[in-house]
C-alpha positions as CSV (number, residue, x, y, z in Angstrom):
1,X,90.1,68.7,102.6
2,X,92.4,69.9,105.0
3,X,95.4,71.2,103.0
4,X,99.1,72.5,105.1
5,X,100.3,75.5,103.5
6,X,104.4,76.9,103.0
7,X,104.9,79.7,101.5
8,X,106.8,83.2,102.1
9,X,106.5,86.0,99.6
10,X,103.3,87.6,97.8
11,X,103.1,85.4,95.2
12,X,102.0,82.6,97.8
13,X,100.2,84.8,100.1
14,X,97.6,85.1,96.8
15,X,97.4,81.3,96.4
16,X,96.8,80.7,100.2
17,X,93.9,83.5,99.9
18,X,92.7,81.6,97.4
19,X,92.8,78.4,99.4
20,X,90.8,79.9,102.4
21,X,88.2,81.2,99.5
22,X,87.6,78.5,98.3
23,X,86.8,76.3,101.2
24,X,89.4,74.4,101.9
25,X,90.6,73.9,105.5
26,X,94.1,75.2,106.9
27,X,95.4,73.9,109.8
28,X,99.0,75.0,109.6
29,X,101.2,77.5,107.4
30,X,104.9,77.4,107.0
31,X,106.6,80.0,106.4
32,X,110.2,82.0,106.5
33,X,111.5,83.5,109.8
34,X,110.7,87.2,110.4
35,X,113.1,89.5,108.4
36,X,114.6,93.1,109.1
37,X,113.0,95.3,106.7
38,X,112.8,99.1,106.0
39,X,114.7,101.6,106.8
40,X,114.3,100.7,110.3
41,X,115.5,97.5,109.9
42,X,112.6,96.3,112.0
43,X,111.5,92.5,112.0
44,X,109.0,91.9,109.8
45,X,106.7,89.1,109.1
46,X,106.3,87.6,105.9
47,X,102.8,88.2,103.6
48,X,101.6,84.9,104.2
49,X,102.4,85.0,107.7
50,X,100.3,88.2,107.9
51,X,97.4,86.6,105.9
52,X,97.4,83.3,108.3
53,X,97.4,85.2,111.5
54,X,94.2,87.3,110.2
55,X,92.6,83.8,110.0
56,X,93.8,82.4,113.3
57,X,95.7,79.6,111.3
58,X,98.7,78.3,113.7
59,X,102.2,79.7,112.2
60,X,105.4,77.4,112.2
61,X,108.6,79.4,111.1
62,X,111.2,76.8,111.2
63,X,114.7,77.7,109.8
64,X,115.7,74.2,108.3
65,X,113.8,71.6,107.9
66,X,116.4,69.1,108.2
67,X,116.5,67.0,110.6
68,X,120.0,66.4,110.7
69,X,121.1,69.7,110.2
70,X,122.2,72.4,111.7
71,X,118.4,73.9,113.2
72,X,117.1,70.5,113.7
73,X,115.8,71.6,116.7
74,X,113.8,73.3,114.2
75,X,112.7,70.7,112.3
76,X,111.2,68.7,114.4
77,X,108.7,71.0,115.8
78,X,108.0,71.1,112.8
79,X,107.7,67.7,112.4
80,X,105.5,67.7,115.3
81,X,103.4,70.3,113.8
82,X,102.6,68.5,110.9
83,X,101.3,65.5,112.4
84,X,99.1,67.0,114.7
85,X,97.9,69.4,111.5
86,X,97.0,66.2,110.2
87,X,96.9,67.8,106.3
88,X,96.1,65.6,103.5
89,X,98.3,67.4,100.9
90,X,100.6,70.2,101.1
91,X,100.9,73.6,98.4
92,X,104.1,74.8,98.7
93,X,104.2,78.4,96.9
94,X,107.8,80.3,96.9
95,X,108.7,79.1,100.2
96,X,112.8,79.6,100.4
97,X,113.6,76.2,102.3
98,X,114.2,72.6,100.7
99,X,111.6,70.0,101.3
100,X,113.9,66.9,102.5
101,X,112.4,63.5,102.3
102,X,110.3,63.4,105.4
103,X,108.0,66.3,104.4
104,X,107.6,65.2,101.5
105,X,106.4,61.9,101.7
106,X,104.4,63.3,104.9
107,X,101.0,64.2,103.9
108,X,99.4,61.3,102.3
109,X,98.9,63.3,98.7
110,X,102.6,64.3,98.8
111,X,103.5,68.1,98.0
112,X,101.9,70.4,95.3
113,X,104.2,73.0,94.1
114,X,102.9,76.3,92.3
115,X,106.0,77.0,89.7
116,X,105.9,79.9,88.0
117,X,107.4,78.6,84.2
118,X,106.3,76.8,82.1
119,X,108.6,73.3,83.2
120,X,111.0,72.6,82.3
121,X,111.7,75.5,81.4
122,X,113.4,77.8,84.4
123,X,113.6,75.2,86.7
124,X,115.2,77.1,89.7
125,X,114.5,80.4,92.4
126,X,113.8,82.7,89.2
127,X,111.9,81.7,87.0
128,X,109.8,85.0,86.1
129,X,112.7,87.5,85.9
130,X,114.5,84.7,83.6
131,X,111.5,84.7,81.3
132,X,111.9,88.3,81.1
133,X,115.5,88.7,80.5
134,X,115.4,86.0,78.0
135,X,113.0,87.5,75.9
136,X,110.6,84.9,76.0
137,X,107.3,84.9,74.1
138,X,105.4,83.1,76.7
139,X,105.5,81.9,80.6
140,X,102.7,80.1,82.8
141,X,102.2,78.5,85.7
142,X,103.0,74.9,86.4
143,X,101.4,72.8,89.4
144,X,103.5,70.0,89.8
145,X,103.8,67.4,92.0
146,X,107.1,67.8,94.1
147,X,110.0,65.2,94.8
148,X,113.3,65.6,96.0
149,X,114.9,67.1,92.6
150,X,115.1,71.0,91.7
151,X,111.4,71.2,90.2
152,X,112.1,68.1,88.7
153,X,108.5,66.6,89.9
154,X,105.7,65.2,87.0
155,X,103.7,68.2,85.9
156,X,99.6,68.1,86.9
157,X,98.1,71.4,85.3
158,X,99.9,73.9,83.1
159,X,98.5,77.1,81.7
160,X,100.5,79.5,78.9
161,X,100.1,83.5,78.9
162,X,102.1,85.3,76.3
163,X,104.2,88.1,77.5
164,X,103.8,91.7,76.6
165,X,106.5,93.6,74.4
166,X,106.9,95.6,77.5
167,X,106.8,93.1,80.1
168,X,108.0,93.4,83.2
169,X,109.0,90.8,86.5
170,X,106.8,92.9,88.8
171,X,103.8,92.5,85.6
172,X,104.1,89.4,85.1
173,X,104.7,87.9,88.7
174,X,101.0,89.8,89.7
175,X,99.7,87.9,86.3
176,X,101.1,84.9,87.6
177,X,100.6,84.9,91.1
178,X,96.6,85.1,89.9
179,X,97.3,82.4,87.7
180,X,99.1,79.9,90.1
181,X,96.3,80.6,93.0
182,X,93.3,79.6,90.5
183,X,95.2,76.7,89.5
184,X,96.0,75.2,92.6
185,X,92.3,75.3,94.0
186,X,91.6,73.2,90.6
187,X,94.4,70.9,91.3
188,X,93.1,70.3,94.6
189,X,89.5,69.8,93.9
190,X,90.8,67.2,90.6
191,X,92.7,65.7,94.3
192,X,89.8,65.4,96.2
193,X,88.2,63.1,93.6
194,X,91.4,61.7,92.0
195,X,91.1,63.7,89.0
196,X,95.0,64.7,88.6
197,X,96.7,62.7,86.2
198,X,100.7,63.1,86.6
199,X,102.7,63.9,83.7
200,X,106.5,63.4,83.2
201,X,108.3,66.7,82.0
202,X,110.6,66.3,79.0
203,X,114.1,65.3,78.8
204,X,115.0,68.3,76.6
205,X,114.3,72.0,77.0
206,X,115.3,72.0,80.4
207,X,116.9,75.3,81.6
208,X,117.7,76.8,84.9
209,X,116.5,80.1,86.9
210,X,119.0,80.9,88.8
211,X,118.8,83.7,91.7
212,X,119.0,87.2,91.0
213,X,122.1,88.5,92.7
214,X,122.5,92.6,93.0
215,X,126.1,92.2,91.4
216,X,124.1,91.5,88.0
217,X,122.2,94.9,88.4
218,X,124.5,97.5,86.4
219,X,124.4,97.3,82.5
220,X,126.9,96.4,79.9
221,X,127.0,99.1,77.3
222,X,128.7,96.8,75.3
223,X,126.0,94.7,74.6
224,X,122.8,94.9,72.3
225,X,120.7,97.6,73.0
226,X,118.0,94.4,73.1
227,X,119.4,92.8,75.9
228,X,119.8,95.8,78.2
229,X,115.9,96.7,77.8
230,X,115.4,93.1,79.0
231,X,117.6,93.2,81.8
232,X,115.9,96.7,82.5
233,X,112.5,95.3,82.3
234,X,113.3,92.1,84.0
235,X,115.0,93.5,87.3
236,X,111.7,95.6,87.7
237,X,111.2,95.6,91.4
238,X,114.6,94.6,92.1
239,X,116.9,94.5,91.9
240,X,116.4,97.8,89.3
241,X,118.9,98.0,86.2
242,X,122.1,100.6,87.1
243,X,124.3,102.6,85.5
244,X,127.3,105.0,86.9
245,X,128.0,108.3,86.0
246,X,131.2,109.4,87.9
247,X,130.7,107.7,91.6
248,X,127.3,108.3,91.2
249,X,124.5,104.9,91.1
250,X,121.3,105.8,89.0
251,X,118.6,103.1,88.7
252,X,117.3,102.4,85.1
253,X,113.9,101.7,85.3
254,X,112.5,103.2,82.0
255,X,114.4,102.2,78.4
256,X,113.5,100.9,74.7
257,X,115.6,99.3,72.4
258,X,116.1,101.6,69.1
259,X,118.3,100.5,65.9
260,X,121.4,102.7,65.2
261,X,122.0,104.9,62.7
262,X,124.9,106.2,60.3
263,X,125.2,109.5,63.0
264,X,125.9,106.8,65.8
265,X,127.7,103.9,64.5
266,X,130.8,105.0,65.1
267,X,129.8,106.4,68.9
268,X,131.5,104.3,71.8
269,X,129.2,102.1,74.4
270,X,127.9,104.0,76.4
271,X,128.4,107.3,74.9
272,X,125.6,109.6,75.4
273,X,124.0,110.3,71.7
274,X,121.0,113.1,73.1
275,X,120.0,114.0,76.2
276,X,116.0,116.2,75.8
277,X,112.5,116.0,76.3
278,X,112.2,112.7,75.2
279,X,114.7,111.3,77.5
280,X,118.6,110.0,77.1
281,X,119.9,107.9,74.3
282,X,122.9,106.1,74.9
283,X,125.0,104.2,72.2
284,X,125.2,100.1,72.8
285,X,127.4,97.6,71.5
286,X,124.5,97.1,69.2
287,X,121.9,99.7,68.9
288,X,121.0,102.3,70.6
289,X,119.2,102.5,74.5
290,X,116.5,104.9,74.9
291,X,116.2,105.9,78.3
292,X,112.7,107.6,79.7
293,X,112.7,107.2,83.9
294,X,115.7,107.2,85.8
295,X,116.3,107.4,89.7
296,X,119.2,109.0,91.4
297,X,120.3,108.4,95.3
298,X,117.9,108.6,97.7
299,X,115.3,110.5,94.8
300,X,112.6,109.1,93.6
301,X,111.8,107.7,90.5
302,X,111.7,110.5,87.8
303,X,111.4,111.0,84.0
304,X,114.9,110.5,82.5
305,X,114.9,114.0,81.1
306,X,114.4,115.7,84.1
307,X,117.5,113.5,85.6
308,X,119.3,114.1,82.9
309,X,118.5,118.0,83.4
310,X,119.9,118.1,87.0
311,X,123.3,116.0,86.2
312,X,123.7,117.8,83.1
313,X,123.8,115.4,80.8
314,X,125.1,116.5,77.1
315,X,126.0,114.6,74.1
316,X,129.8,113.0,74.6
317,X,129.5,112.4,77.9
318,X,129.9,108.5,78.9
319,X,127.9,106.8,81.2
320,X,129.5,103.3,82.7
């Protein structure tokens, strides 16, 4: 079966390895437009554009795919380049641009989307770090079939994992992404034979991923110790948990949720309680935030103790 791919980041990069693994033919990937990255700000092409040109696969990197809008230019080459791909079914796998109509209803099996929730659950651009942040027990991979709604499409496969107490985004996006690339090769041979049987998703239990924005990063101290280990946990890779102490940014990247006690009731958010060998404990609206790795400026990452060392961290002191 010849089978179009779009996708941008890892996550589909391991799905379209997966394709090319198992057989399947692919005559054309989609993907973003080459981004500045590193410290040199250097263009640099996605990981699925790097895995398609190590196969030879022809590379379309439109930036709209509307034809009316403002690239549509754009669009139609890659328009063009669909028809002459001549795909019978399209995986679409992270890939940052809306499908309009016309892609949609181009390949003759329609688009199969690799969603990373368990729908409807975290419909929307985040659905792993959401999981995380919500404390949810359990996340999966849904292969649904797409239309012109926000991951509103009938659901084909689904498959649960339950998430570890000290789950993180960049954990559970590598589960996933394994996940996601074994089930779409099985969605596409139950195609091949028309095997898939489409599945509406519920009316209720619908809730929404939205994006992670870098203005979410630094942590309330007046909220539960609980939910500032999930927002720790979740915004592992990025965009990392902060804290300030005077004008100075430190990333959070290790901490643990701990119940107060009589000594510390009384303490202010964010209040430093210890600061030792066994890291930095920091008084929360509700509980008590145990902090073991840390990262300064321009440093690497570090135990928190060791941080805590070099800014001189004491009991008293109040971290924002």
């Amino acid at each position: 079966m010849r089978v179009a791919f779009a996708g941008t980041p890892e996550f589909a990069a391991r799905a379209l390895e997966a394709l090319l693994c198992a057989g399947f033919e692919v005559p054309l990937v989609l993907t973003q437009p080459d981004r500045p990255a590193g410290r040199g700000m250097k263009l640099q092409a996605s990981p699925v554009k790097q895995l398609a040109l190590v196969h030879h696969i022809p590379v379309c990197q439109p930036r709209s795919l509307k034809l009316d809008g403002r690239w549509p230019e754009d669009a139609q080459a890659a328009r063009e380049a669909l028809s002459a791909a001549g795909a019978r079914v399209m995986v679409v796998a992270a890939y940052g641009l809306i499908l309009p109509g016309w892609v949609l209803q181009h390949p003759p099996l329609g688009c199969l989307n690799i969603h990373a929730s368990l729908l409807p659950r975290w419909r929307g651009a985040a659905p792993i770090h959401r999981a995380v942040q919500a404390g949810d027990e359990r996340s999966g991979v849904t292969i649904m079939q797409m239309d012109e709604g926000l991951d509103t499409g009938p659901m084909l496969l689904e498959e649960t994992v339950a998430l570890a107490p000290s789950e993180t985004t960049a954990s559970l996006h590598d589960r996933l992404a394994g996940l996601g690339a074994r089930l779409v090769v099985e969605a596409l041979e139950l195609a091949a034979c028309g095997g898939l049987r489409p599945v509406a998703q519920p009316e209720t239990g619908i809730t929404y991923a939205h994006k992670i924005d870098k203005a979410e990063a630094p942590l309330n101290w007046g909220r539960s110790a609980l939910e500032l280990e999930r927002q720790v946990r979740a915004f592992d890779p990025f965009p990392g948990a902060t804290c300030r102490l005077g004008e100075e940014v430190i990333k959070v990247w290790g901490a643990l949720a701990q119940a107060p006690s009589a000594a510390t009731d009384h303490a202010a958010p964010g209040t430093v309680l210890s600061a030792d060998a066994q890291g930095v404990r920091v008084a929360c609206g509700q509980g008590v935030l145990h902090l073991s790795e840390l990262q300064r400026p321009s440093a690497r990452r570090q135990p928190a103790a060791l941080v805590a060392q070099a800014l001189n961290l004491k009991p008293g002191i109040r971290l924002e």
